[in-house]
ROTIKE-73726 format. One record per atom (N, C-alpha, C, O): x, y, z. Coordinates in steps of 0.001 Angstrom, whole numbers, padded with zeros to 6 digits, always signed. Layout:
BEGIN
XYZ
...
***
This chain:
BEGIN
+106692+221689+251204
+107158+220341+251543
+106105+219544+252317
+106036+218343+252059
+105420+219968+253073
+104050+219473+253874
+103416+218332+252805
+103411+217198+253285
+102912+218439+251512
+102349+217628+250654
+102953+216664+250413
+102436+215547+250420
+104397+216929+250102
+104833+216276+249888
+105507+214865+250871
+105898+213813+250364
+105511+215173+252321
+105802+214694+253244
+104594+213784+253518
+104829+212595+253732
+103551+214146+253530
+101804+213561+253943
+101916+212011+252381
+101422+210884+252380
+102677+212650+251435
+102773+212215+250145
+103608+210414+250499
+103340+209234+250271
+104575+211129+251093
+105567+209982+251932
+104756+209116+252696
+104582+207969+252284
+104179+209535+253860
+103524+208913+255041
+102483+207842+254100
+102443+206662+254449
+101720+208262+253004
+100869+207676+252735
+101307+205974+252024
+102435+205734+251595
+100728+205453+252026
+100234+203489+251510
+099550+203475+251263
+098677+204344+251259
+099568+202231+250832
+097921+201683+250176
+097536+200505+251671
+097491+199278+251754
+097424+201073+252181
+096511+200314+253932
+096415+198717+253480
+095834+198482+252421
+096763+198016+253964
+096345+196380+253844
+095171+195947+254960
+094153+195274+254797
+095685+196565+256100
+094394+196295+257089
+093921+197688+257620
+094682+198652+257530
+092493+197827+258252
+092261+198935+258928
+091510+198639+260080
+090997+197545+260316
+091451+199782+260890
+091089+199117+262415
+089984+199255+262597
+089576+198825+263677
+088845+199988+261539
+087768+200462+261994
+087241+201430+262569
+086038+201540+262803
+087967+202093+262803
+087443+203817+263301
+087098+204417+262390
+087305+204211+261194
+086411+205395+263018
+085523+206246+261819
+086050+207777+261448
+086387+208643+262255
+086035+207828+260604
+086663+208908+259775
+085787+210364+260017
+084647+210503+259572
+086414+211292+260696
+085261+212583+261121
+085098+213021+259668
+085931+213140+258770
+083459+213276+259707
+082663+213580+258350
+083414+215321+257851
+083361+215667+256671
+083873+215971+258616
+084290+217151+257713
+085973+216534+257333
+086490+217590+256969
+086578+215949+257269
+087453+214996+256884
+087215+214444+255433
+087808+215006+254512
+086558+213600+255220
+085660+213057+254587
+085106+213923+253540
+085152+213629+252346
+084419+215331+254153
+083622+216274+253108
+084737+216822+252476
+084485+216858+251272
+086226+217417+252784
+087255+218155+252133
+087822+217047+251220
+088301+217406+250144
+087816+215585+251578
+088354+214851+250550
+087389+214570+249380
+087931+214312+248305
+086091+214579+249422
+084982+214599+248291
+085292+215889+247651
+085332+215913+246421
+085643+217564+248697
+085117+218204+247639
+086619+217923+246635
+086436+217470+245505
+088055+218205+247094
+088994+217353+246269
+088503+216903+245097
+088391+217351+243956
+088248+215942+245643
+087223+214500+243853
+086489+215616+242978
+086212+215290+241824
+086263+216466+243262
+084898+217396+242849
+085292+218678+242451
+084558+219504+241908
+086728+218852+242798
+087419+220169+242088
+088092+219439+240924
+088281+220126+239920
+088477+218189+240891
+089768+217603+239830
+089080+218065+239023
+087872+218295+239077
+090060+218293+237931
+089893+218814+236332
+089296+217397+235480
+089921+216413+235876
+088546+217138+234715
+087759+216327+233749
+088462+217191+232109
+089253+218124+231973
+087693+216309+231075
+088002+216783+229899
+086546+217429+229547
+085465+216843+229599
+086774+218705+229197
+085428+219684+228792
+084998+219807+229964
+083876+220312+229925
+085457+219517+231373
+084866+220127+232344
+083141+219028+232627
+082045+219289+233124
+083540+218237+232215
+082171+217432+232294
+081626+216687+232979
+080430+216421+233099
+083069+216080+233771
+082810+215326+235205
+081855+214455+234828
+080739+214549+235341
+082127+213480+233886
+081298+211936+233733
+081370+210982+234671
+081553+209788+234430
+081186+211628+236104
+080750+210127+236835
+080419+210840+238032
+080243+212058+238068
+080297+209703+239471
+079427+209752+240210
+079945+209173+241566
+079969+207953+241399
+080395+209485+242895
+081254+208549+243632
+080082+208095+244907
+079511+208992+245527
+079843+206842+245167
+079089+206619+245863
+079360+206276+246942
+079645+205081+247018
+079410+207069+248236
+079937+206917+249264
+078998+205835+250302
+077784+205960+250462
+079590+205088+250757
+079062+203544+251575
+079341+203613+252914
+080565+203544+253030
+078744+203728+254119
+079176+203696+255026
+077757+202364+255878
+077796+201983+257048
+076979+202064+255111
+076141+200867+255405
+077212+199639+255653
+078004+199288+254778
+077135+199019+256985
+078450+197476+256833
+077131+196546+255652
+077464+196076+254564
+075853+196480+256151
+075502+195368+255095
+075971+195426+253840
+076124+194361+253241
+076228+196422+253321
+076736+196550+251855
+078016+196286+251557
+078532+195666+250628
+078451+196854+252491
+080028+196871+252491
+080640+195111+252138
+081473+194623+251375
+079263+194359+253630
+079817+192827+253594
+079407+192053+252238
+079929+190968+251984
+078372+192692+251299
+078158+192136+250400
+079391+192766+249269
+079362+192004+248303
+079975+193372+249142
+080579+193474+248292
+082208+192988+248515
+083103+192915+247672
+082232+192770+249565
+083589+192187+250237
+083955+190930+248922
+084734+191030+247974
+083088+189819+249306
+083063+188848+248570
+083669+189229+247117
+084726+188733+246728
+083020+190022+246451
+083492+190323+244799
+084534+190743+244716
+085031+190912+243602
+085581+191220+246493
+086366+191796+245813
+087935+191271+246209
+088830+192027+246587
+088049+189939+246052
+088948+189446+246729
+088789+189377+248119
+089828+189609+248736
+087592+189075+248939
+087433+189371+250137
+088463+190120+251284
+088725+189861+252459
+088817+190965+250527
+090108+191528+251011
+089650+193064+252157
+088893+193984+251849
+090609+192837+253822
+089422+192859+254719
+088959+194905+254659
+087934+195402+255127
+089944+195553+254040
+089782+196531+253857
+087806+197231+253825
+087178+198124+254394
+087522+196167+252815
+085922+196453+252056
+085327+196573+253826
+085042+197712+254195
+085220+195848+254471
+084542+196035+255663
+085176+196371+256820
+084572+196000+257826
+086169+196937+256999
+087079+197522+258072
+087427+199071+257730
+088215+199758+258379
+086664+199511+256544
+087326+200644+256362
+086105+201001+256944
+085180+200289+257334
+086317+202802+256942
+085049+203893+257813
+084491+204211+256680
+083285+203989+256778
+084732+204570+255779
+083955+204807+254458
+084495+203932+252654
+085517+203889+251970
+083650+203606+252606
+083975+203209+250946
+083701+203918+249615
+082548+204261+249351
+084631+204135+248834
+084074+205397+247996
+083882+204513+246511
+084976+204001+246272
+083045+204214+245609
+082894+203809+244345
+082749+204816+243412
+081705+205449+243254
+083706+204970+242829
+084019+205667+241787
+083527+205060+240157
+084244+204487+239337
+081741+205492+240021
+081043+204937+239052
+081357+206094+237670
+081059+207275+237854
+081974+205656+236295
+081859+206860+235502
+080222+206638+234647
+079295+205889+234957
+080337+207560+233551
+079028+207508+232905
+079231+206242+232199
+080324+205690+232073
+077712+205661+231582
+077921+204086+231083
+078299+204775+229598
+078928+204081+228800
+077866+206306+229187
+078182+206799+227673
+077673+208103+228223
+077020+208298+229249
+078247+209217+227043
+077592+210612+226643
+076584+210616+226185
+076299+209681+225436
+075805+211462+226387
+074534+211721+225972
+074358+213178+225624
+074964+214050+226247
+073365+213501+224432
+073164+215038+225033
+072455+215635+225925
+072852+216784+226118
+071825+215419+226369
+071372+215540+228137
+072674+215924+229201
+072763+216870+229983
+073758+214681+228882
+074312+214784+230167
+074927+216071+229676
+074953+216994+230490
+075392+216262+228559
+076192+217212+228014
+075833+218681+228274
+076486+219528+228883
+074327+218811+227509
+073673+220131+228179
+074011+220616+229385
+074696+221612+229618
+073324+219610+230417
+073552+219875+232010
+074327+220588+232168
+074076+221738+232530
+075720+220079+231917
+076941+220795+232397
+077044+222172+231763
+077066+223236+232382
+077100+222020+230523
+077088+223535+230133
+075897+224231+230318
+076189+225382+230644
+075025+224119+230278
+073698+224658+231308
+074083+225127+232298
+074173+226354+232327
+074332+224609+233091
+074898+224745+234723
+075909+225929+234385
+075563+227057+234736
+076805+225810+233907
+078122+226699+233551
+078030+228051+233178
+078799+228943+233535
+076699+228197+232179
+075706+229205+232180
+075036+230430+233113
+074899+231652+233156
+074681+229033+233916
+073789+229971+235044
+074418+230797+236035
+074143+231955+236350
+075424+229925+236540
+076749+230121+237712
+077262+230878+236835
+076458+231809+236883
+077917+231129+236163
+078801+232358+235514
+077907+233347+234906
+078550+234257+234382
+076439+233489+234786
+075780+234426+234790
+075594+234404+233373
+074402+234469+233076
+076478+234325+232270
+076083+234495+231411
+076686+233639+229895
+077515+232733+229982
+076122+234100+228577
+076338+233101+227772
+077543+233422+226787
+077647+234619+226520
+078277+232753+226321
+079598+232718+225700
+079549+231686+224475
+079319+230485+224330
+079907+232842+223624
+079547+232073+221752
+080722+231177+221431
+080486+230190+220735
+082041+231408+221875
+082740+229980+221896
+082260+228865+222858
+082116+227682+222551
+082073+229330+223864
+081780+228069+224430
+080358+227596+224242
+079865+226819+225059
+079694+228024+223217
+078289+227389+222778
+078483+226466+221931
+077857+225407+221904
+079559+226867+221008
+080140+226556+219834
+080765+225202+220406
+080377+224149+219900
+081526+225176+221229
+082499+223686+222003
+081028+223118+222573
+081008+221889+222632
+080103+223612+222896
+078711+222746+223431
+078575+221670+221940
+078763+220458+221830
+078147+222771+220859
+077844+221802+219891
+078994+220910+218981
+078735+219975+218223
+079951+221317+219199
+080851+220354+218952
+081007+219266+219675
+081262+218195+219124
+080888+219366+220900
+080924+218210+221940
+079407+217150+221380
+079532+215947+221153
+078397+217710+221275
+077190+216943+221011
+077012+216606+219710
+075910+216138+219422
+077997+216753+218663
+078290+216370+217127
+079324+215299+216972
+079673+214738+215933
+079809+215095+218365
+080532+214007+218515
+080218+213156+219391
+079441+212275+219023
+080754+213133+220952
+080280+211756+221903
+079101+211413+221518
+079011+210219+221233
+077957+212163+221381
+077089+210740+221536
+076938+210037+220003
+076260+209069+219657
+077617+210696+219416
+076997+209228+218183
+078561+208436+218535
+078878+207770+217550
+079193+208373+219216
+080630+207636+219502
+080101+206102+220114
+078960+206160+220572
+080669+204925+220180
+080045+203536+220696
+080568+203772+221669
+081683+204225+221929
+079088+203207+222719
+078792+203417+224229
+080237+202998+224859
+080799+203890+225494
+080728+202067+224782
+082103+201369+225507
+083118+202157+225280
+084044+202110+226090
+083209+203051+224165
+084505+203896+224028
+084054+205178+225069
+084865+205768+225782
+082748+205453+225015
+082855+206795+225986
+082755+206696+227274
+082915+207660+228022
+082396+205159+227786
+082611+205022+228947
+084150+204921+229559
+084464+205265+230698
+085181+204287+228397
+085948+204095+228996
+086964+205744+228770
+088139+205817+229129
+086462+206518+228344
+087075+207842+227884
+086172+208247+229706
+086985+208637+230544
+085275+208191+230009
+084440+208401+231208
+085193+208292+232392
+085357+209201+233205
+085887+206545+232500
+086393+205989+233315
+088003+206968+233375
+088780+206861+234324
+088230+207798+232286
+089881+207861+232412
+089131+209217+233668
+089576+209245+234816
+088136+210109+233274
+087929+211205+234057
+087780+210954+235311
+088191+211703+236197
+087041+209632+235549
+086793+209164+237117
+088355+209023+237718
+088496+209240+238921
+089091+208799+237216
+090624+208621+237958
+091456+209578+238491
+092058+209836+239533
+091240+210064+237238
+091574+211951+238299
+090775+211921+239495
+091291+211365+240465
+089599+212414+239630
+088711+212600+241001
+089495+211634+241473
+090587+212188+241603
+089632+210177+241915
+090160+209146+242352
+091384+209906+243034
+091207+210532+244078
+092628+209833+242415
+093673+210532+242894
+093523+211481+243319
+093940+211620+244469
+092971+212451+242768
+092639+213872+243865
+092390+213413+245159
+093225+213636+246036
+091267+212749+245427
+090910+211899+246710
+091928+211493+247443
+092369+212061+248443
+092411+210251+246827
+093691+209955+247323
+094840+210905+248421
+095266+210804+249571
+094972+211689+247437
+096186+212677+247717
+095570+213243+248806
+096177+213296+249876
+094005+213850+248650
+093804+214639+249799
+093492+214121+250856
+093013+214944+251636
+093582+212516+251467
+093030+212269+252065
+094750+212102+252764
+095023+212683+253815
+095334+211626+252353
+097018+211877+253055
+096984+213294+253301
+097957+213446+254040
+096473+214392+253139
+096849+215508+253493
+095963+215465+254536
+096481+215966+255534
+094758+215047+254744
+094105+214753+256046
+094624+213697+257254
+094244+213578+258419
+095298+213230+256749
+096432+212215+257291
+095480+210431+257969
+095684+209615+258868
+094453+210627+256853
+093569+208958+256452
+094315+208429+255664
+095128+209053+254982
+094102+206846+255632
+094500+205817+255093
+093302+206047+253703
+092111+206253+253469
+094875+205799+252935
+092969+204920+251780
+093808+203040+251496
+094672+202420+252117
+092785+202657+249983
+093242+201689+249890
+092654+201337+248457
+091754+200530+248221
+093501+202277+247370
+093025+202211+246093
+092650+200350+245697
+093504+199504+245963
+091744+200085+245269
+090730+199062+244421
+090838+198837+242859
+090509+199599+241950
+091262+197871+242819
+090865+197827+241236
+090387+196657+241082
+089476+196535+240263
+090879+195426+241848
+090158+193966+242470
+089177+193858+242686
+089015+193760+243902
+088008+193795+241962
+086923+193617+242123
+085836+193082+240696
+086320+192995+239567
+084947+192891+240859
+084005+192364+239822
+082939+193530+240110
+082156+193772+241029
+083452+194451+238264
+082663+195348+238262
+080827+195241+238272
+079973+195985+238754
+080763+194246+237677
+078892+194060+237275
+078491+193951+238891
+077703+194688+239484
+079271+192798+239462
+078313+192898+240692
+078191+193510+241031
+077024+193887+241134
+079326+194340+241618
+079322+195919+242288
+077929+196748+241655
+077112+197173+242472
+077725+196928+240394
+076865+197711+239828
+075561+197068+239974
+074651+197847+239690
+075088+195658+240395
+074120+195274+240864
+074044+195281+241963
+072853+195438+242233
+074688+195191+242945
+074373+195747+244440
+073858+196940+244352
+072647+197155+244310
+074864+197919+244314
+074306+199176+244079
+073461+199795+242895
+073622+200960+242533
+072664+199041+242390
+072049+199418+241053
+072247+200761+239818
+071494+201569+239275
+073720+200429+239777
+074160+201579+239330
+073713+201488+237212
+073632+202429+236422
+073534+200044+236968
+073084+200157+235702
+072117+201202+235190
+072110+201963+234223
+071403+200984+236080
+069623+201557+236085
+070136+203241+235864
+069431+203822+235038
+071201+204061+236451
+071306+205140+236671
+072515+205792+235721
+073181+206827+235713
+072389+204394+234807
+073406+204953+233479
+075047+205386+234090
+075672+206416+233835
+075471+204218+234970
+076754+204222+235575
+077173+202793+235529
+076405+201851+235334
+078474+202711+235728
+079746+201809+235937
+080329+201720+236730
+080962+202771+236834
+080679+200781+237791
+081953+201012+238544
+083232+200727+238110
+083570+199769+237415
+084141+201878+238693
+085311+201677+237777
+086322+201609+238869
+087409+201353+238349
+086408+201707+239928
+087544+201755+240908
+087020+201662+242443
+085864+202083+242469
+087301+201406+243264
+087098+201695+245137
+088140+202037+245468
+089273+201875+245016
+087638+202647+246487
+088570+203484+247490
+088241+203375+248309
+087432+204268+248560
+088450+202267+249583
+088351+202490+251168
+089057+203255+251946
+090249+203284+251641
+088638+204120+253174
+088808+205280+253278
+088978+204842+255294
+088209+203994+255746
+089733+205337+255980
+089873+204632+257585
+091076+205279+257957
+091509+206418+257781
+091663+203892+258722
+092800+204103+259767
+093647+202893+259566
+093020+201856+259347
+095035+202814+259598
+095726+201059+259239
+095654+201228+261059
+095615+202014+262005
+095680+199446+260518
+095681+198619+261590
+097270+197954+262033
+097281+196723+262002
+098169+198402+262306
+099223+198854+262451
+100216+197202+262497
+100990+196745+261656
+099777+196643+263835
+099697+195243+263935
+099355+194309+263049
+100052+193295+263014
+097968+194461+261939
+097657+193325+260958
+098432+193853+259983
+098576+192994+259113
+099183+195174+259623
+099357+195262+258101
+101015+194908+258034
+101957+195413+258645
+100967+193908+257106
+102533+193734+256512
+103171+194729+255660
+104394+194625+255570
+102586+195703+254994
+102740+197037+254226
+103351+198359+255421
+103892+199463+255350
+102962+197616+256250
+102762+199509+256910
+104683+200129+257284
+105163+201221+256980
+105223+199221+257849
+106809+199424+257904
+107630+199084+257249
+108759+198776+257630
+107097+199072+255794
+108082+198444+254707
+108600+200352+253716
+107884+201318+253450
+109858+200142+253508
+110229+201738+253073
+109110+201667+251533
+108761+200645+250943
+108794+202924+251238
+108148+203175+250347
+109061+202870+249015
+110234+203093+249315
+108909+202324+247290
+109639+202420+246318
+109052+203043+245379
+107968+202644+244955
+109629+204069+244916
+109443+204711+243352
+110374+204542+242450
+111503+204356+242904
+110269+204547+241479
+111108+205140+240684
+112352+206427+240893
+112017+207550+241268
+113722+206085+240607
+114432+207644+240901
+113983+208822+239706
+113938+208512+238516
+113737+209875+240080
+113141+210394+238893
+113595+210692+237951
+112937+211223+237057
+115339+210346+237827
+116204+210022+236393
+115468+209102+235355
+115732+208924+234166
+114471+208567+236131
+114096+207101+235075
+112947+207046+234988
+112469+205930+234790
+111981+208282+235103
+110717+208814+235320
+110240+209994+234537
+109303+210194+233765
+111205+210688+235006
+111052+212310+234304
+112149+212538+233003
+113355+212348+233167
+111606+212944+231770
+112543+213325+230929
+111968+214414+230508
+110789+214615+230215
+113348+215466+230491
+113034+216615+230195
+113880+217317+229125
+115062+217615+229296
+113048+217601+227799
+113399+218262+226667
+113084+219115+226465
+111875+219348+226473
+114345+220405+226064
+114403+221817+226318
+114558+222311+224781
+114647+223512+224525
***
């Protein structure tokens, strides 16, 4: 019940006060982002953690100047890949290789199936197949950062290009696809913070066929 309770406590923060978020805090909610499950295990993206205010204040602007971007303790940009490649593809199963010591003829076989497909696929479809993987990590984050008992303040308000020209994320064959400011609510500025939480009842959510 603990998760689920931290699950309760949590919002989406409207204001934050500016305190800073202790970095092993912070490191358990990255590694979170960094355990979520991807498709093929491929983890197409990249989260760029911001704790510079100059940056922060430049990107405020793009994003509804909404005061979160520069009141939070950390900002997380959740960039996926701009497309597959076989490079990026190798890597991973490369990597998967080494760490597990050794080599496996199905999963060589799903290597070259994977590289007989994404990359001849058009760049915009695999980014946005990219972007669905960045959302998991996203929510993982999320969730774990209520279990750390931080505010976040999921993003989708924003103007992706600029973002990716501030941070020159073109150049590095990335996208931004989401923010996540990461802090403390500001208890007094937020109109969110004492309002009861609404979901769905899960009669009208969950259907279950047996």
């Amino acid at each position: 019940m603990e998760l689920l309770d931290k699950l309760n406590w949590r919002y989406a923060a409207k204001a934050m006060n500016g305190k800073k978020v202790a970095e092993d805090k912070i490191e358990r909610i990255l590694e979170a982002a960094r355990l979520a499950p991807t498709s093929s295990g491929l983890q197409p993206f990249e989260i760029i953690v911001i704790t510079n205010q100059e940056i922060k204040e430049k990107i405020k602007p793009i994003a509804w100047n909404q005061s979160v971007i520069t009141d939070c303790s950390h900002l997380l940009v959740f960039a996926a890949w701009d497309t597959y490649t076989e490079d990026r593809i190798n890597y991973m199963f490369d990597l998967t290789n080494e760490i597990r010591g050794f080599k496996n003829e199905g999963w060589e076989n799903y290597r070259q199936m994977l590289l007989g497909s994404y990359p001849q696929k058009d760049a915009e479809e695999n980014f946005n197949h990219a972007a669905k993987q960045a959302y998991i990590a996203f929510s993982a984050a999320i969730i774990a950062a209520a279990y750390e008992e931080v505010d976040t303040t999921p993003l989708e308000g924003f103007d992706p290009a600029a973002v990716d020209e501030i941070l020159g994320l073109r150049e590095k064959g990335l996208r931004s696809t989401v923010l996540l400011p990461i802090g403390y609510r500001k208890e007094d500025a937020d109109w969110l913070v004492n309002l009861v939480k609404v979901r769905k009842p899960m009669k009208d959510l969950v259907t279950v066929i047996e």
